[in-house]
C-alpha positions as CSV (number, residue, x, y, z in Angstrom):
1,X,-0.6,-0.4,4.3
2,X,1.7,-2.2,6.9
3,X,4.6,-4.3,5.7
4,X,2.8,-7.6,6.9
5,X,-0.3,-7.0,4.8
6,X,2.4,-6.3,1.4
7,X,4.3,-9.5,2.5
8,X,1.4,-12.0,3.8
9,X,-2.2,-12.1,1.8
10,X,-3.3,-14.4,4.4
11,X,-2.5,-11.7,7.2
12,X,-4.7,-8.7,5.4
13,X,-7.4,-11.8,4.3
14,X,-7.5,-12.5,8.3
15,X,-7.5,-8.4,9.5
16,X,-10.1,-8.2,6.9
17,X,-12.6,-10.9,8.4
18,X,-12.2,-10.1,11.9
19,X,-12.4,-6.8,11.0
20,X,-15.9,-7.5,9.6
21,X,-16.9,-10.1,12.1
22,X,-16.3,-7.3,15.0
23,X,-18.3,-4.4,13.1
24,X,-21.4,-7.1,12.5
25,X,-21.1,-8.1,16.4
26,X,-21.1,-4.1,17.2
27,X,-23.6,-2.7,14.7
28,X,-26.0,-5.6,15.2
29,X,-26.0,-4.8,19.3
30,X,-26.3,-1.0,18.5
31,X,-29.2,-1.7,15.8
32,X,-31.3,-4.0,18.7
33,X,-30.6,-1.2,20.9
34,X,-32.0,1.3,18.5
35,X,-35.0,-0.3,16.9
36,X,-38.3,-1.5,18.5
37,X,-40.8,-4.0,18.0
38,X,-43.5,-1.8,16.2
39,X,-40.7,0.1,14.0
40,X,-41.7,0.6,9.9
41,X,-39.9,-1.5,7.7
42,X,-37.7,1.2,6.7
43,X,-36.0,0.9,9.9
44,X,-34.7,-2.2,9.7
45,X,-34.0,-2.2,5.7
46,X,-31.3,0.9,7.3
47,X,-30.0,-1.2,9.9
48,X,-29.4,-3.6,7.3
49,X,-27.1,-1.1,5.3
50,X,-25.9,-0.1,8.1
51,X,-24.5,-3.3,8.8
52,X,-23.3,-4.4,6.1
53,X,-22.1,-1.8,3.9
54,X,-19.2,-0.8,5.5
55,X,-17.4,-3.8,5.9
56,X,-18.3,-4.5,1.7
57,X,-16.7,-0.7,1.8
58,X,-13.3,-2.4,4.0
59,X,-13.2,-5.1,1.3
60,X,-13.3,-3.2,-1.7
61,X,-10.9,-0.6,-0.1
62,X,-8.4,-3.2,1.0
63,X,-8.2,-5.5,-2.0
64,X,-9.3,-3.6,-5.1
65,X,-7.8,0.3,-4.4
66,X,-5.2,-1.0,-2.5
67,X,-4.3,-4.1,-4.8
68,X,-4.4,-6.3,-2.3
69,X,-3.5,-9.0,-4.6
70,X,-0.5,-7.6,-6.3
């Protein structure tokens, strides 16, 4: 992890949202691309996941495994 992130919570808190605020802009553009109007549900319950487990992956990779807090 970079120096700034050991030194400054607020810097890996900020890297962190925008982080997730750019993968939900790019995944939810790729996901309208993708599905269509007459798509099953299952469709759209895996562009769900696929927007929004990564960046809970990020998180839980930046503050817990990495102690983001320490």
């Amino acid at each position: 992890m970079p120096k700034i992130f050991k030194k400054n919570k607020f810097a890996l808190l900020g890297a962190n949202i925008i982080s997730i605020a750019i993968w939900i802009f790019i995944s939810s553009f790729v996901i309208q691309l993708i599905t269509y109007e007459d798509a099953p549900f299952y469709i759209y319950k895996l562009g769900e996941l696929f927007k929004y487990l990564p960046p809970i992956w990020l998180t839980y990779y930046l503050w817990i495994v990495r102690k983001g807090f320490n």
